[in-house]
C-alpha positions in Angstrom: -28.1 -39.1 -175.4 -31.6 -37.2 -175.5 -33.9 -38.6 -177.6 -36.5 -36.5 -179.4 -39.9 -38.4 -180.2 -42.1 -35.8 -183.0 -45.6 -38.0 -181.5 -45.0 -35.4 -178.3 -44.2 -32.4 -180.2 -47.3 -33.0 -182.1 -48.9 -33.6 -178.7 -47.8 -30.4 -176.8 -49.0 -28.0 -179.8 -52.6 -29.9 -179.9 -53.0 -28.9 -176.3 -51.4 -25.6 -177.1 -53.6 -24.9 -179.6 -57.2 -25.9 -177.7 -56.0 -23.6 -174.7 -54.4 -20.4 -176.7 -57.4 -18.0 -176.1 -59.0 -19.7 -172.6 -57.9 -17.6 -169.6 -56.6 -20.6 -167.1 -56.4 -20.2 -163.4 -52.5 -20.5 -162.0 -53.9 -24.0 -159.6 -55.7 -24.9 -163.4 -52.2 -24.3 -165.2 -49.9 -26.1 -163.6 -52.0 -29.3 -163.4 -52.0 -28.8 -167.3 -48.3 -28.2 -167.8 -47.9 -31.1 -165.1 -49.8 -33.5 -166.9 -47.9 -32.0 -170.1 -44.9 -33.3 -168.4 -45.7 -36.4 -167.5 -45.6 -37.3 -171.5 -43.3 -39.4 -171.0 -40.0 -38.8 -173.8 -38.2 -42.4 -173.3 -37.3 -44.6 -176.4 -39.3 -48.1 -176.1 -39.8 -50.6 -178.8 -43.3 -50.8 -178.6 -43.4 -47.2 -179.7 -47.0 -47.7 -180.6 -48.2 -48.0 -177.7 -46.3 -45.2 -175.8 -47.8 -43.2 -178.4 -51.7 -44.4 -178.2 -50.8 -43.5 -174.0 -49.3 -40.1 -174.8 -52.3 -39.4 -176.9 -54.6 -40.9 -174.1 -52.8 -39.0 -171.8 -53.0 -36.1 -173.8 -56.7 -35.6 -174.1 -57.7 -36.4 -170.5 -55.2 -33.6 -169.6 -57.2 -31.5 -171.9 -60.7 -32.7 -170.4 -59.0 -31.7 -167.2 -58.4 -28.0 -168.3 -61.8 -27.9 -170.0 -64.0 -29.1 -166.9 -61.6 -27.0 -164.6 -62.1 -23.6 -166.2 -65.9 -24.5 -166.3 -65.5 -23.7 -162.9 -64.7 -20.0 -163.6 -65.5 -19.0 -167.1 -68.8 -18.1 -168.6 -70.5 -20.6 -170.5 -71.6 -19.4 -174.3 -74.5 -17.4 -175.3 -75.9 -21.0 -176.5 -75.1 -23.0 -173.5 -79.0 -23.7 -171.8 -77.6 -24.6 -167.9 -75.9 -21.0 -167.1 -76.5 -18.7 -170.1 -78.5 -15.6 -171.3 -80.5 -18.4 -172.6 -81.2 -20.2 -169.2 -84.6 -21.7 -168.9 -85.0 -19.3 -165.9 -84.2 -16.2 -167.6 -85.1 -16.7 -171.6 -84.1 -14.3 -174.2 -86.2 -14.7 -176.8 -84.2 -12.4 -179.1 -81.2 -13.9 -178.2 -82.2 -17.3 -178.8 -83.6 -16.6 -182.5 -80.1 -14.6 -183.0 -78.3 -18.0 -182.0 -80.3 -19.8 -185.1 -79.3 -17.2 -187.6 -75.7 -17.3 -186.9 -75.7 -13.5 -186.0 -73.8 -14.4 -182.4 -70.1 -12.4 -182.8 -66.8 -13.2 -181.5 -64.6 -10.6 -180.8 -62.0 -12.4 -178.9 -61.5 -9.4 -176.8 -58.8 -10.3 -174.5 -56.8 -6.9 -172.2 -54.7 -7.5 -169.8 -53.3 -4.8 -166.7 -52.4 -5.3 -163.1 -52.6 -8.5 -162.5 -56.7 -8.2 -164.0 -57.9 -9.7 -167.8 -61.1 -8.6 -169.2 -62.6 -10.7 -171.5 -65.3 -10.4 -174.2 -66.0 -13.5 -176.6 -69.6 -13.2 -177.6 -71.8 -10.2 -178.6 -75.2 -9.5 -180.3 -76.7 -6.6 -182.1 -79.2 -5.6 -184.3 -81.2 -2.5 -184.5 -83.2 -3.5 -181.7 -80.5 -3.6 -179.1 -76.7 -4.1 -178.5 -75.7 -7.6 -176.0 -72.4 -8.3 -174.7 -71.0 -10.7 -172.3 -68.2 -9.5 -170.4 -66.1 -11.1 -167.8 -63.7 -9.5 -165.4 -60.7 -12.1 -163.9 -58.2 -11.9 -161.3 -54.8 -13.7 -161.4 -56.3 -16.8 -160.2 -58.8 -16.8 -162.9 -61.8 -15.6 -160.8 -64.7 -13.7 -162.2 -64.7 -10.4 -160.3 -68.5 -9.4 -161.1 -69.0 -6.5 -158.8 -65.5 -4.6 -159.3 -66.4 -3.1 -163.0 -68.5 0.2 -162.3 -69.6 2.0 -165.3 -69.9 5.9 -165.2 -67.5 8.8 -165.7 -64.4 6.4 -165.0 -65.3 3.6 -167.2 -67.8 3.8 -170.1 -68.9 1.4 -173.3 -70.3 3.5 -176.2 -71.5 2.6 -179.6 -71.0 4.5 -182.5 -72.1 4.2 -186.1 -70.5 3.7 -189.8 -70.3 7.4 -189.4 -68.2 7.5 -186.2 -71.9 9.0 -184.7 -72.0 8.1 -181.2 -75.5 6.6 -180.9 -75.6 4.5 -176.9 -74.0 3.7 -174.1 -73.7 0.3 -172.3 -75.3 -0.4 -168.9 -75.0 -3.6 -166.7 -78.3 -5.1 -167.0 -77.4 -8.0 -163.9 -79.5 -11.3 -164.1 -76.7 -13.5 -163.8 -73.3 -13.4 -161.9 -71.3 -15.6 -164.4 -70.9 -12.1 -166.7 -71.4 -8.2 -167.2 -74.9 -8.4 -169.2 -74.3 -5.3 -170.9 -77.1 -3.8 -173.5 -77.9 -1.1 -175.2 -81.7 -0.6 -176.6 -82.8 1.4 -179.0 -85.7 3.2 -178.9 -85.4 4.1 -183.0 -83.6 1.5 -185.1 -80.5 1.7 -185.7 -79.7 2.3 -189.3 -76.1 1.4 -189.9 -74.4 -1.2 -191.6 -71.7 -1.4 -189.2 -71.2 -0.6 -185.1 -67.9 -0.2 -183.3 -67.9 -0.9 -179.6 -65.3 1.1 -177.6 -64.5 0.4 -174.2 -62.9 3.1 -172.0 -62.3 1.3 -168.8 -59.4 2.7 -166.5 -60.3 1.8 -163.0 -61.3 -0.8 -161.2 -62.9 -1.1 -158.0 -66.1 0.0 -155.7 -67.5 1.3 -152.5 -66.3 -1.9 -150.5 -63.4 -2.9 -152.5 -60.2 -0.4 -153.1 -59.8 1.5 -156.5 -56.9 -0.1 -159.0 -56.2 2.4 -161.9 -55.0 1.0 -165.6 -56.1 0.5 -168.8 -58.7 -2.4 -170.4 -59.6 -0.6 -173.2 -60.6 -2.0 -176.0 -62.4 -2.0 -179.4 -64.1 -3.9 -181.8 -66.1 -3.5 -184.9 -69.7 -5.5 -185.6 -71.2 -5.5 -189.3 -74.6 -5.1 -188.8 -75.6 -5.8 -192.6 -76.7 -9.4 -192.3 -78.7 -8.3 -188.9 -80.5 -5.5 -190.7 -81.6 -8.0 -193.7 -83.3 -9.3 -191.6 -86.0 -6.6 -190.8 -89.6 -6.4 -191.7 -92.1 -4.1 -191.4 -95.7 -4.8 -190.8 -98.6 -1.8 -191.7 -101.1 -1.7 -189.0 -104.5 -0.3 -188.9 -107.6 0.3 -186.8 -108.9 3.3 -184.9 -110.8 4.1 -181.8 -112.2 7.2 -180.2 -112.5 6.7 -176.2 -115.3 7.8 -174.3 -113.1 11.2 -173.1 -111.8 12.0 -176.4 -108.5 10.5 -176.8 -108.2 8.6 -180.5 -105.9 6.1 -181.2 -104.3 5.2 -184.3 -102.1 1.3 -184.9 -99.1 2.1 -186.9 -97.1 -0.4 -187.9 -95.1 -3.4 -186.4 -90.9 -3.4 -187.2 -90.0 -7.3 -186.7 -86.0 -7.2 -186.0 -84.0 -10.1 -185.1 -84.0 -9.1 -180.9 -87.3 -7.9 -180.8 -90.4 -6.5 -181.9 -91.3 -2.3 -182.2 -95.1 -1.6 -182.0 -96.2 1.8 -183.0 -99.1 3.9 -182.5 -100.2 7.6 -182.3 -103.2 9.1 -180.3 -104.4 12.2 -180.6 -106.7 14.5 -177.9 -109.9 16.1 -178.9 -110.6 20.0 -178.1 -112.7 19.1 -174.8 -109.5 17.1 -173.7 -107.4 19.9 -174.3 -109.3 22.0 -172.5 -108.8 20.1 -169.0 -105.0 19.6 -169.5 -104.1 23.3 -170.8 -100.4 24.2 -171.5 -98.3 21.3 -171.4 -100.6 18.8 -169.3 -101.4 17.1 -172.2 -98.1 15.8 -172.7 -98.1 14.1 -169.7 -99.6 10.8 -170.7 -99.4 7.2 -170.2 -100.9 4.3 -172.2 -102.2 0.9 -170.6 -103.2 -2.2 -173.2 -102.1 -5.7 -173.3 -101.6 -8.6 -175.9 -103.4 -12.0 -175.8 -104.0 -15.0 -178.2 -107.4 -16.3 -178.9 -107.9 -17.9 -175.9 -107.4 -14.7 -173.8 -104.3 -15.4 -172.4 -102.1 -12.8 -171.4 -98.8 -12.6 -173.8 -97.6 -9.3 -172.7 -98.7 -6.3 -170.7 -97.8 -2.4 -170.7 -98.6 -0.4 -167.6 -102.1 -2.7 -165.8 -103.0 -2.5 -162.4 -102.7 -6.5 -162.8 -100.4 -8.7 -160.2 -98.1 -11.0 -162.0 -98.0 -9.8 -165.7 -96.4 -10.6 -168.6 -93.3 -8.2 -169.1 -91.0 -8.6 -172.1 -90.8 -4.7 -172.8 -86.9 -3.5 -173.8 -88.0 0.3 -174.5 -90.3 2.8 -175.4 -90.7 6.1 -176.7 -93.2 8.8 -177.8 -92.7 12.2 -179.0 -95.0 15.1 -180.2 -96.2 15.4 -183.5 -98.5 18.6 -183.6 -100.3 20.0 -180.4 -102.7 17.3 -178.9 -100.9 14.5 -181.1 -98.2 11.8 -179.9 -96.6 9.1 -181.4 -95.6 6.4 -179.3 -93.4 3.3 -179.8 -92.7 0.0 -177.6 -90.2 -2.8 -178.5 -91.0 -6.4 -177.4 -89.1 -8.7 -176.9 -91.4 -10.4 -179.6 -94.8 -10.9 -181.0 -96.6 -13.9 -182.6 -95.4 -13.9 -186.2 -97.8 -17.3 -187.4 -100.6 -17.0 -185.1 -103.3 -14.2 -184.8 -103.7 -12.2 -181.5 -105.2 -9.3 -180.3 -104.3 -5.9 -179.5 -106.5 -4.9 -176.0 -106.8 -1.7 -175.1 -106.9 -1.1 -171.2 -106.9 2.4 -170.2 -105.0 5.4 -170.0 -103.9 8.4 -167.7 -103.5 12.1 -168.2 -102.5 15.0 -166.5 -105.6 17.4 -165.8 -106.2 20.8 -164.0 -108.0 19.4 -160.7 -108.5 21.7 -157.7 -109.2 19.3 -155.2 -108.5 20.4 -151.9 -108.9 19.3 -147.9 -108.1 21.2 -144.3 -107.3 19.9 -141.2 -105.8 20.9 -138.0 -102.8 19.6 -136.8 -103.2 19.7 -133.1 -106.4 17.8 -133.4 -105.0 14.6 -135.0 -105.9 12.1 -132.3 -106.7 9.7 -134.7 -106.2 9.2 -138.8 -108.7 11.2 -140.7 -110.0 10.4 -144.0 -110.5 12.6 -146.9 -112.2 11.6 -150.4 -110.3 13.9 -153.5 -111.9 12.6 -156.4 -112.0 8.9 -156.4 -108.5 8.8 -154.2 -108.9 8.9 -150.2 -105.7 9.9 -147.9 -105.8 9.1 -144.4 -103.5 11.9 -143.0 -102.6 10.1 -139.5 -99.8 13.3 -138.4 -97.8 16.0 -138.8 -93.7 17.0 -137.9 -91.2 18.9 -138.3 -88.2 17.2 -140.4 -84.5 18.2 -141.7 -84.9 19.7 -145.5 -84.5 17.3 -148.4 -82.5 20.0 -150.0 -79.5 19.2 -147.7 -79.4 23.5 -146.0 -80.3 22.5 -142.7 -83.7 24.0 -142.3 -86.7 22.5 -141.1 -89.5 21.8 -143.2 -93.1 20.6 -142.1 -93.7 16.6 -142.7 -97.6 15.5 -143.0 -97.8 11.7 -142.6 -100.5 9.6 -144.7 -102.2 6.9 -146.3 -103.0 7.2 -149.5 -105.6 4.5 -151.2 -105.4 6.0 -155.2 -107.4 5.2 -158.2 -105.8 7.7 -160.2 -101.6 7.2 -160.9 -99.7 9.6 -159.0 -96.8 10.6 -161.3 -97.9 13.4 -162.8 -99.9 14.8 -159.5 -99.2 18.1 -158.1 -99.8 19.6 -155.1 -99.5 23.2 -153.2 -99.7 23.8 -149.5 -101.4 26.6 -147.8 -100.8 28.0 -144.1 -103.4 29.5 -141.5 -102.4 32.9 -142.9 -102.7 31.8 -146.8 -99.2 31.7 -147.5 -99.0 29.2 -150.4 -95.7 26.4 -150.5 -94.3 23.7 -152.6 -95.2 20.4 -151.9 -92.9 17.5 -152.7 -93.6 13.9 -151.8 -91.9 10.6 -150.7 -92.0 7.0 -149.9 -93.4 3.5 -151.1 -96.4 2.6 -153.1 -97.5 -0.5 -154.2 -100.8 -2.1 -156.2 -103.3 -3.2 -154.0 -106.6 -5.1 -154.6 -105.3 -6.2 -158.2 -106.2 -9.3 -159.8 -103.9 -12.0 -161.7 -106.8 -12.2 -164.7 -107.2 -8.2 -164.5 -105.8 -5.3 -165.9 -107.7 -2.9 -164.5 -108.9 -3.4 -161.4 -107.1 -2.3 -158.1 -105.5 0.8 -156.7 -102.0 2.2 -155.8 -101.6 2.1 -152.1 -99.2 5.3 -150.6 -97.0 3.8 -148.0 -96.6 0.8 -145.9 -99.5 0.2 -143.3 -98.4 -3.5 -142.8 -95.0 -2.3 -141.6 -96.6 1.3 -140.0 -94.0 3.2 -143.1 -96.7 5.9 -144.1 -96.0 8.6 -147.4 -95.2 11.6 -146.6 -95.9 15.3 -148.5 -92.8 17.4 -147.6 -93.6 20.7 -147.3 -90.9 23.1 -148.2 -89.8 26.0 -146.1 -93.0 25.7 -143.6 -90.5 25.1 -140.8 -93.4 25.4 -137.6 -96.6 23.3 -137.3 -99.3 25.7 -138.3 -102.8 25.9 -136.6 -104.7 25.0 -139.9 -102.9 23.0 -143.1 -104.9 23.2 -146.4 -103.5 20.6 -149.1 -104.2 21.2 -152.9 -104.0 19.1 -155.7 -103.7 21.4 -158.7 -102.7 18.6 -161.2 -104.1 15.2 -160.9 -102.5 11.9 -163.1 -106.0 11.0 -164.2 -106.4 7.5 -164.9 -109.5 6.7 -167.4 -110.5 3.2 -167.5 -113.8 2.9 -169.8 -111.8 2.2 -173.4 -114.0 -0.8 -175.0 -111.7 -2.0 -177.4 -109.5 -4.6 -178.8 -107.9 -5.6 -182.4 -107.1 -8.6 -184.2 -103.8 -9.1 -185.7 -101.9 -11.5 -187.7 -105.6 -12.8 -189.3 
């Protein structure tokens, strides 16, 4: 006769319960369902003790699960050995999101060809959108490099009003999940986000493509999250030596992070050397640092090792010669003072600097000064267009030591006859000469000369080597560093 004890019914739906929503590995599942098993059903007159055994039994089964799919799974957001909150990668934001309970679970759990995709924590605010996703196989392995995102497979964010306002991007930093985010460079105003997932294929250059369907969806009320945003009016204004002014704004503290603003605004002699839209092309350099000097964060310095919690920034034109500007942080001191520095900035102007040379006499490098930059053109050759037709187009080969940022620069070509071309440039630059207590100092170096990888100006449609080359910089990226000023904040 079969005997029924209830002490292992009870037993089997405690485990049940605990491992309902945990993806197990097949090896992980039938260890559990053997040590299930092994409950043992017989009668026995010291029932008690059977019982305290199956019990025993019970949970060091459970342990057993636990500490197997440890092996596989992602820890939580909260979780300090192999987290967004690792002590090698901090998240500030995160981590202050974690105290105020605003950490979601979704419990996103799809299912297709033999693959499971998984979401069980995510983060927003109007700072920035976080969400840990994990991609398994049947045997419960974390596939981290088969989920591409682009016209295939996208995550979008839309508003209360159905408004689609971002789209997700794999940030990396760890392999245990996707670290997809979404930043905002305005804040979000909504009391409620909806995540959609349209995911449909699976696969990448070195692995084959699977086609299914892991879409999913999942609404986060963003009401709490936006209580807790304050906003901070700044003030103090400076004029630099070259006319540009600056004005502080205000600070927006949000639970992720910090948004600075500011606006700056060109004088008429300013104007004058970056005529039509040159004067858009700008680029601001300042840094943070408590009372002692020390660095908290940094925002385009010719420094080595800086400080670098920035998530986004933005500027935009208010009236001609006027910008506003916005960065969000990471954070900022809340209960301490610190100052605002500011370092330099850089500019697109008219220039007109030019040098000559002939190619058939470059024996050795030669040096030319354009402004305070110096190139050191060591050759010439003729190269297969960038543009992919299969013409030849002329290659000048350089050095290039810069004080001035090269982003904005522009440069024209001229032949023996006159005949003017585009000039486009490529290759590897790096700071050089920059100091760990400096944000100032140093220069951009053009190319490689340790590993003999020079820059390169491509000259389009010049497809011979001509007897004399004249390079011209119309445009430089000027870079002013004489600003003498900082602010104190938080007094």
């Amino acid at each position: 006769m079969s005997y029924h004890d209830p002490v292992d019914h009870k037993i089997k739906q405690f485990l049940k319960s605990k491992t309902r929503d945990v993806i197990l590995p097949d090896t992980v599942q039938l260890a559990v369902e053997d040590a299930l098993s092994s409950l043992s059903e017989q009668k026995s007159k010291k029932k008690s003790y059977f019982v305290q055994w199956r019990w025993a039994a019970a949970v060091i089964a459970l342990f057993f699960a636990i500490g197997a799919i440890t092996i596989y799974t992602v820890p939580t957001f909260a979780e300090m050995i192999r987290s967004l909150f690792a002590k090698d990668n901090p998240d500030i934001g995160l981590l202050r999101a974690q105290e105020l309970g605003l950490v979601h679970n979704p419990h996103i759990k799809v299912k297709d060809k033999g693959y499971t995709l998984v979401i069980e924590e995510a983060v927003a605010d109007p700072t920035r959108v976080t969400v840990a996703l994990q991609l398994f196989d049947k045997k419960g392995k974390h596939e981290r490099e088969r989920l591409i995102l682009g016209e295939a497979n996208n995550i979008t964010i839309k508003d209360d009003k159905g408004n689609t306002v971002g789209s997700m991007y794999d940030m990396g930093y760890t392999n245990d999940f996707y670290y997809m985010v979404e930043f905002f460079s305005e804040p979000l105003q909504t009391d409620k986000i909806t995540i959609e997932g349209n995911i449909n294929t699976l696969g990448n250059r070195d692995v084959p493509s699977i086609e299914g369907n892991w879409d999913f969806s999942f609404d986060l009320d963003m009401k709490e999250a936006n209580s807790k945003t304050r906003v901070e009016e700044l003030s103090g204004t400076y004029t630099t030596p070259h006319g540009l002014t600056v004005h502080l704004k205000r600070i927006t503290r949000m639970v992720q992070g910090v948004r600075f603003e500011l606006e700056t605004e060109l004088d008429d002699a300013a104007m004058a050397r970056s005529p039509g839209d040159l004067w858009e092309k700008q680029a601001l350099s300042f840094h943070f640092e408590n009372l002692d000097k020390e660095e908290i964060h940094s925002v385009n310095p010719r420094k080595l090792g800086y400080m670098d919690s920035l998530m986004t920034f933005d500027y935009s034109v208010i009236e001609k010669g006027k910008m506003r500007w916005s960065y969000t942080f990471k954070y900022l001191p809340e209960n301490e003072p610190y100052r605002f520095v500011l370092d330099g900035y850089s500019i697109a102007e008219v220039d007109g600097s030019k040098f000559s040379f002939r190619p058939a006499e470059l024996s050795e490098p030669k040096s030319f000064k354009v402004l305070k930059d110096r190139i050191d053109v060591i050759g010439t050759s003729l190269e297969k267009s960038q543009r992919g037709d299969k013409t030849d187009e002329l290659a000048v080969l350089f050095y290039g030591s810069m004080d001035n940022e090269i982003r904005h620069e522009l440069w024209t070509a001229y032949d023996s006859e006159g005949k003017q071309y585009i000039v486009s440039k490529r290759g590897a630059s790096s700071l050089e000469n920059s100091l760990p207590d400096q944000w100032r100092k140093g220069f951009i170096s053009m190319g490689d000369r340790n590993m003999k990888s020079p820059y390169e100006f491509r000259i389009e449609g010049l497809d011979h080597i001509p007897e004399e080359l004249t390079m011209e910089r119309e445009v430089v990226d000027k870079r002013y560093n004489d600003p003498n000023w900082f602010v104190l904040l938080n007094e």
